[in-house]
Backbone bond lengths (Angstrom), bond angles and torsions (degrees), N, CA, C in turn:
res aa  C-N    CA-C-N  psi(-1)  N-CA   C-N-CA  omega(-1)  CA-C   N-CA-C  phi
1 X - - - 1.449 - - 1.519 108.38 -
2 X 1.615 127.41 119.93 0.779 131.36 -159.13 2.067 106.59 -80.02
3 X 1.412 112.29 -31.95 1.080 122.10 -175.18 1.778 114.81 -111.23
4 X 1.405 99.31 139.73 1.818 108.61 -171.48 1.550 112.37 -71.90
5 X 1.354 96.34 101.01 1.572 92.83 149.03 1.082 146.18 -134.52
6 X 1.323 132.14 163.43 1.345 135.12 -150.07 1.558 107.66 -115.92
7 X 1.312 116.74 99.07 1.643 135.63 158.38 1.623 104.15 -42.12
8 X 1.665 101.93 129.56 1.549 127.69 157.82 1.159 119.49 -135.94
9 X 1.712 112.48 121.48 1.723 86.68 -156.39 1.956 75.63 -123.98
10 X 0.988 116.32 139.47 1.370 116.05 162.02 1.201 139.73 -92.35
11 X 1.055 116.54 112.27 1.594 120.16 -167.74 1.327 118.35 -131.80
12 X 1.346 111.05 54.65 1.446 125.98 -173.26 1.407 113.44 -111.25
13 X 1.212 137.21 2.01 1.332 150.73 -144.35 1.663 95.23 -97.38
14 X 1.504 111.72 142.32 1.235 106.65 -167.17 1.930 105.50 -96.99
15 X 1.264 106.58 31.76 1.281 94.74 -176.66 1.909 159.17 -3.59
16 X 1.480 93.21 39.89 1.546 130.71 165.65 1.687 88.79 -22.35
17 X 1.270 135.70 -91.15 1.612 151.39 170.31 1.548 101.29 9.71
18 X 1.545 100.70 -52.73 1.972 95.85 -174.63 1.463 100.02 -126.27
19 X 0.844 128.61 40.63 1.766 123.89 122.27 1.260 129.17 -46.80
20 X 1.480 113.54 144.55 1.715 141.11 -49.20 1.299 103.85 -8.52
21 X 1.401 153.78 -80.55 1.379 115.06 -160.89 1.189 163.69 -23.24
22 X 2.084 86.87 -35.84 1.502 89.42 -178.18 1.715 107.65 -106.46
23 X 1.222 103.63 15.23 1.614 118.91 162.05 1.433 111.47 -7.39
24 X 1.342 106.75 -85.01 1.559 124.07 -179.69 1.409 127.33 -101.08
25 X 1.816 113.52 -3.17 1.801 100.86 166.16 1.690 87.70 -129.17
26 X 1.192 99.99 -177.09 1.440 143.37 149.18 1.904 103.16 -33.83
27 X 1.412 118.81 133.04 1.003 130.74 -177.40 1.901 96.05 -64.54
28 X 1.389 115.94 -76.97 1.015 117.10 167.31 1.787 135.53 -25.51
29 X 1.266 103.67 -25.35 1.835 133.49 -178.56 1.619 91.33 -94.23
30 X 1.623 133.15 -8.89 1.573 112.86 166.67 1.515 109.39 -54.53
31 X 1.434 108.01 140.17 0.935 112.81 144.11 1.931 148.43 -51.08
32 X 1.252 133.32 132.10 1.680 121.96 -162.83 1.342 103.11 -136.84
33 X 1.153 117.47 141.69 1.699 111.73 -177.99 1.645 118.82 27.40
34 X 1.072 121.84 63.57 1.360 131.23 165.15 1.553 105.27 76.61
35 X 1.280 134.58 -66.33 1.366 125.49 -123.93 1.852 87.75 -135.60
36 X 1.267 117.03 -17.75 1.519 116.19 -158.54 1.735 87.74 -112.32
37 X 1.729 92.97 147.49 1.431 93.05 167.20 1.511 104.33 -119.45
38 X 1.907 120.09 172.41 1.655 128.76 -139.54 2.118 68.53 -61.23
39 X 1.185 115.45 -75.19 1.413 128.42 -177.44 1.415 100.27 -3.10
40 X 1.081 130.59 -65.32 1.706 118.17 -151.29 1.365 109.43 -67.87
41 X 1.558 128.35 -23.30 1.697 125.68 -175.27 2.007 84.00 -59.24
42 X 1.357 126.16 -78.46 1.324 114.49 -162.61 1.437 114.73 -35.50
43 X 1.252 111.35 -86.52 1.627 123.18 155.56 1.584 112.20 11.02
44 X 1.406 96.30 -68.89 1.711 94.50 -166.17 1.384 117.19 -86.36
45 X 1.862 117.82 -3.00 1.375 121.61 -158.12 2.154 84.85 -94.81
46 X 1.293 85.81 -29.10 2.223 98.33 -167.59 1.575 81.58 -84.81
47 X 1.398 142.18 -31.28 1.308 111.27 -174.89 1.784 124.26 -80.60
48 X 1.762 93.08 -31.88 1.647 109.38 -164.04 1.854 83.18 -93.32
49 X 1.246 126.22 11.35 1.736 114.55 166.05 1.253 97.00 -116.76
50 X 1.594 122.97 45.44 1.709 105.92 165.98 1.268 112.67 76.81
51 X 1.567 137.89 -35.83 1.526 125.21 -164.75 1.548 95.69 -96.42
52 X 1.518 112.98 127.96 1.083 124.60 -151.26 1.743 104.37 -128.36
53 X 1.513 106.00 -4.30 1.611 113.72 -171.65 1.848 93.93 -137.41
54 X 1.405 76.53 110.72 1.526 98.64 -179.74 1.889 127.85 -132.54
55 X 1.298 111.88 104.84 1.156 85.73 -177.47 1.811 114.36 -91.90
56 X 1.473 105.39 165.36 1.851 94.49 -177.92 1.378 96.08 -115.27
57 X 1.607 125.21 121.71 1.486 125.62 156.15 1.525 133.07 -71.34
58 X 1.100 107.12 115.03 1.695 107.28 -169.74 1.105 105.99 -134.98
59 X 1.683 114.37 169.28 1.769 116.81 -141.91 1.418 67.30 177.05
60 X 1.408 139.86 -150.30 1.241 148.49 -113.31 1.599 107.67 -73.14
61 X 1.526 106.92 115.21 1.680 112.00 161.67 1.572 97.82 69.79
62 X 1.229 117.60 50.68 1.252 132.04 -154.71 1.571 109.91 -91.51
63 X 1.442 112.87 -32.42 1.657 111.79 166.32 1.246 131.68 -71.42
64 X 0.712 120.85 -7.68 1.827 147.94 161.32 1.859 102.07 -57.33
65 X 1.269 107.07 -35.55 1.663 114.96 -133.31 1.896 76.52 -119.07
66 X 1.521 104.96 -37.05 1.956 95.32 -179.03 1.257 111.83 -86.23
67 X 1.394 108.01 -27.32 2.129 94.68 -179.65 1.133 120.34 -73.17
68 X 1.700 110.64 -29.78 1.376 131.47 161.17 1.737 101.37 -36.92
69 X 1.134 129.87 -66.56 1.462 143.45 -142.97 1.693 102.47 -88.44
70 X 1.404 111.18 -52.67 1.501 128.58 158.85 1.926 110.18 -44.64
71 X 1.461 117.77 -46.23 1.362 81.26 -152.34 2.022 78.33 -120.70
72 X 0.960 126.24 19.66 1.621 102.57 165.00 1.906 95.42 -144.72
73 X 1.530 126.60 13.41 1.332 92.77 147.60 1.596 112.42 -151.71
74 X 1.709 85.38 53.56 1.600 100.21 179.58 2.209 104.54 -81.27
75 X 1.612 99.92 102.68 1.118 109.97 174.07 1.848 112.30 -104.27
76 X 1.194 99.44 -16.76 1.631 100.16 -178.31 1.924 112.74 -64.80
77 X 1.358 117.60 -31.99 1.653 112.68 -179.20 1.771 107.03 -65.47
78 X 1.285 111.62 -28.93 0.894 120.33 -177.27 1.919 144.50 -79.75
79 X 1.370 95.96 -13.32 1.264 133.25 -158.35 1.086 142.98 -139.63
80 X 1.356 132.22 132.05 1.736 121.21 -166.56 1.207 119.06 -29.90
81 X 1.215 117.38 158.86 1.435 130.22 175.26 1.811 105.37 -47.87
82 X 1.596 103.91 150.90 1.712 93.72 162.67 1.551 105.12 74.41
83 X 1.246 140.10 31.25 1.603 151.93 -128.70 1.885 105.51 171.09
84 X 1.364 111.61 60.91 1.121 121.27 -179.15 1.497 122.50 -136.69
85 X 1.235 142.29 132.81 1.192 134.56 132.30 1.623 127.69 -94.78
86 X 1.139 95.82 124.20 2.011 99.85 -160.24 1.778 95.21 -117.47
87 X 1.144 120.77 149.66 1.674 127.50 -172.30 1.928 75.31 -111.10
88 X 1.172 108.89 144.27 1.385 135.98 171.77 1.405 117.85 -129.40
89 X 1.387 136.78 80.27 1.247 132.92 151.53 0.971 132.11 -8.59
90 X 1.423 129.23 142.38 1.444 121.80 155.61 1.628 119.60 -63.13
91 X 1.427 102.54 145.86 1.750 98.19 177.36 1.467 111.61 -145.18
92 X 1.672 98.93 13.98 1.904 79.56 175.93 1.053 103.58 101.41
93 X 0.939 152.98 -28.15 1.921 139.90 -141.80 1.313 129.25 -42.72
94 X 1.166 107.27 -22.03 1.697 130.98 -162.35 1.647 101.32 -83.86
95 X 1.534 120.93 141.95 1.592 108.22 161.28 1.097 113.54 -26.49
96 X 1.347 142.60 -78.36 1.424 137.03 -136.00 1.500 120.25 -96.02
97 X 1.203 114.23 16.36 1.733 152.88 -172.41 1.443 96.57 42.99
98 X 1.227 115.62 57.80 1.557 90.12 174.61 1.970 128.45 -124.03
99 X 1.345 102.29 140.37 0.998 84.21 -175.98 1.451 157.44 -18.98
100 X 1.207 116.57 166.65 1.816 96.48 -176.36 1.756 121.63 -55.48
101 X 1.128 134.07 130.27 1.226 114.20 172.74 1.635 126.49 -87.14
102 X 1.260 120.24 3.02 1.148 122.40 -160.13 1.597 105.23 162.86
103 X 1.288 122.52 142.96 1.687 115.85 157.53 1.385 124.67 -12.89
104 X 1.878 119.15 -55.32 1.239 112.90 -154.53 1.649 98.36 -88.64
105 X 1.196 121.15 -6.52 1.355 139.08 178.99 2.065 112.18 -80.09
106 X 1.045 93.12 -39.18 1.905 126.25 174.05 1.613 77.94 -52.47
107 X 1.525 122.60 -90.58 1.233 133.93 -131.75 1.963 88.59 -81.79
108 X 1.016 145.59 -50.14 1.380 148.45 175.09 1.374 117.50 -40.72
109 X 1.891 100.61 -35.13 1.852 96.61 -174.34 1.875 96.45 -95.36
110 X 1.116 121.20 0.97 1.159 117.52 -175.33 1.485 108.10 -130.11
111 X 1.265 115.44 45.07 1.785 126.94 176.26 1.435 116.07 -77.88
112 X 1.197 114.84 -45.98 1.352 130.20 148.56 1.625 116.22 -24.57
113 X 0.904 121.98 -28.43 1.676 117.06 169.10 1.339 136.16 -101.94
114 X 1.305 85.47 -8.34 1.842 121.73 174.86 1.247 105.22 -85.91
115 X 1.785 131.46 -48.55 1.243 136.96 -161.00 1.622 97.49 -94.78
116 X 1.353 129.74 -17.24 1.428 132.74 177.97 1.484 98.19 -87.86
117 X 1.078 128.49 -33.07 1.560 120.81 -174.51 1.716 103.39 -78.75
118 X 1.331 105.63 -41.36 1.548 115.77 -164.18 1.262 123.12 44.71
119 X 1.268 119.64 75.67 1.734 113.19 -169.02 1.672 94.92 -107.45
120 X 1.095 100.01 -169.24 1.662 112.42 -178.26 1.476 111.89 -96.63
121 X 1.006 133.54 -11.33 1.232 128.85 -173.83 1.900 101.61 -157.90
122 X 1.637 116.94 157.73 1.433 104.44 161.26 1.439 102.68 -145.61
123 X 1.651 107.89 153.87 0.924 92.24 -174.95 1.717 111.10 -128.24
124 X 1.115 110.74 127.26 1.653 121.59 -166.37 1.357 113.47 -95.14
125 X 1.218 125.67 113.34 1.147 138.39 174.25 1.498 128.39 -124.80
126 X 1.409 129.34 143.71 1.551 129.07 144.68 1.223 121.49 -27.13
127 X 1.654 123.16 140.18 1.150 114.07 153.38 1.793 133.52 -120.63
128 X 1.849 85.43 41.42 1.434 118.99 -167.90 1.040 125.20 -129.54
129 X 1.531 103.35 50.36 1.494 121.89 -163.77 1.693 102.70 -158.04
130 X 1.969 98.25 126.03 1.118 89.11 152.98 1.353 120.56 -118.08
131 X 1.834 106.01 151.89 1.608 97.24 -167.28 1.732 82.37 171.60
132 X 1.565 97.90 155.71 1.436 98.96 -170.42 1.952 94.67 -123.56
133 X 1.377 106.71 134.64 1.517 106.65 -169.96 1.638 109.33 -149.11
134 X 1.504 127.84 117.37 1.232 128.84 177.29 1.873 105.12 -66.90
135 X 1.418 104.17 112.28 2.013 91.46 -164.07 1.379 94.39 -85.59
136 X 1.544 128.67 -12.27 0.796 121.37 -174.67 1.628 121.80 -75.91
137 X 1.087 121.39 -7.95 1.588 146.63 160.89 1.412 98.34 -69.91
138 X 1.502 132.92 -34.82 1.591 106.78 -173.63 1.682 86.60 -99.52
139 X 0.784 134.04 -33.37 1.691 133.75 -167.91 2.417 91.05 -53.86
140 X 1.089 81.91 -56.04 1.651 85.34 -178.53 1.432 106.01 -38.87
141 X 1.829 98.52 -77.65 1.723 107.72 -172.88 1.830 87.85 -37.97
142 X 1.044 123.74 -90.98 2.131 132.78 -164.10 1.614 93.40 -6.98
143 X 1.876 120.22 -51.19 0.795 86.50 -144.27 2.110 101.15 -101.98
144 X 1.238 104.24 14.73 1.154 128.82 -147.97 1.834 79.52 -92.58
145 X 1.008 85.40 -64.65 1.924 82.83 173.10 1.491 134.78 -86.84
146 X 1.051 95.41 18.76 1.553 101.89 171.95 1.388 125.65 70.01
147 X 1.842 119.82 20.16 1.194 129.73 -129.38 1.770 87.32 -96.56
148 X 1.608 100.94 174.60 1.732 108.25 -178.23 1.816 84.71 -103.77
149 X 1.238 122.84 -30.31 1.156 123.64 -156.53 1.134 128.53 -144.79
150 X 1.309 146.42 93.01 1.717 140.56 -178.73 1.659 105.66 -87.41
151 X 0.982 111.19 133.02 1.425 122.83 148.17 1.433 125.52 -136.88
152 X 1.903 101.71 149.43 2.061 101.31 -154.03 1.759 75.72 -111.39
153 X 1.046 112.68 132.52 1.420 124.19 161.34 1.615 116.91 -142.01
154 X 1.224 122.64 163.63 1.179 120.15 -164.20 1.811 95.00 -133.89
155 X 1.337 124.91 149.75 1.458 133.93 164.19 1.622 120.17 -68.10
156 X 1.319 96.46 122.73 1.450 97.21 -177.11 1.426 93.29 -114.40
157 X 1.429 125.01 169.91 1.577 133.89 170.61 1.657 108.36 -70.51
158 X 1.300 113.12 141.05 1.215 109.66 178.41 1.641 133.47 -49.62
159 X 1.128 105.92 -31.61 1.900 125.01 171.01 1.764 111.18 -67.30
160 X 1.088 101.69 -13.65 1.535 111.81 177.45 1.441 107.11 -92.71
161 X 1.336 117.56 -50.49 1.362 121.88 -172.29 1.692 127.51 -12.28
162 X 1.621 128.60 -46.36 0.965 125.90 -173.13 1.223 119.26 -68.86
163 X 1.293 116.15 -25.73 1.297 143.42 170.56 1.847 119.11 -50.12
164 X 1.430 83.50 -18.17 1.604 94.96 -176.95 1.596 111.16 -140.94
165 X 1.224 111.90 153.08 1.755 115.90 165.95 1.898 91.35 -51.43
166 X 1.431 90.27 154.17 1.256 100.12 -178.94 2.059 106.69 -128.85
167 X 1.046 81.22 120.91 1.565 104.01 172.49 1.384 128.95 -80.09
168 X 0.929 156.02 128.67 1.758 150.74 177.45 1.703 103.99 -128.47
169 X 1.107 108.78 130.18 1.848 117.73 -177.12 1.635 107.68 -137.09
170 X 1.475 108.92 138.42 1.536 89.44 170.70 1.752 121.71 -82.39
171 X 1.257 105.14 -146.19 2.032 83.20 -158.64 1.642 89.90 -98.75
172 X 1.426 113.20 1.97 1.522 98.09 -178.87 1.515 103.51 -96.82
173 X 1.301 153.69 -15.39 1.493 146.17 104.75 1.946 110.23 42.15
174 X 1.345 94.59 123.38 1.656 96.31 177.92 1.548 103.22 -93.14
């Protein structure tokens, strides 16, 4: 990848939806087919696409979700500078210390790591998804068109919708 970017994957979500599971970890810290946790599809889609500096935002049941991150995809001791995935807690940042309110709230109290890295592009993602995706194919198209903003979404049926962030595009939309 010719241009720097900087992975945000959010994984702060209190995942109520899969309880008993998420009882005692991190939604993202579920377990998936035996051996993989929900976490590693992001992880491995930002590692095997070149973006190699990632931080993960977390907020609920969050140590579950850092030893996970610490002890099976600690690549930074190992590796050039700029070659990290780091789990970042919530801490308040905001006057009124309060927790995250939402994604765009995630990425606002933690700008400060975005503006210290300063890369050319970032790329914000779920970490509550499984699905396998070269990001470096949408980072291209972003940058291929000169865009302020990419987003990868997929069509769901309308009766499903609440179930998901909801997107609206007009019909000339890729």
């Amino acid at each position: 990848m010719k241009t720097s970017v900087l992975g945000m994957v959010l994984a702060g979500g209190e995942g109520t939806r899969l309880f008993p599971l998420t009882e005692q970890r991190a939604k993202p810290a579920v377990p998936f087919g035996g051996k993989y946790r929900i976490i590693d599809f992001v992880l491995s889609n930002f590692v095997n696409s070149g973006i190699n500096s990632i931080f993960v935002i977390t907020q609920f049941k969050s140590q579950s979700l850092m030893e996970l991150i610490i002890n099976g995809w600690n690549i930074s001791s190992a590796h050039a500078k700029g070659r990290f995935i780091i789990p970042v807690p919530a801490q308040m940042q905001t006057q009124d210390r309060s927790w995250y309110l939402g994604t765009a709230d995630a990425i606002y109290q933690n700008i400060h790591l975005i503006e210290d890295f300063d890369p050319e592009h970032v790329a914000v993602f779920g970490s509550d998804h499984i699905y396998r995706m070269d990001i470096s194919q949408m980072v291209n198209f972003h940058v291929k068109n000169n865009a302020m903003a990419t987003v990868a979404a997929i069509p769901v049926p309308i009766e499903e919708a609440d179930q998901f962030g909801i997107q609206r595009s007009d019909s000339h939309a890729e």
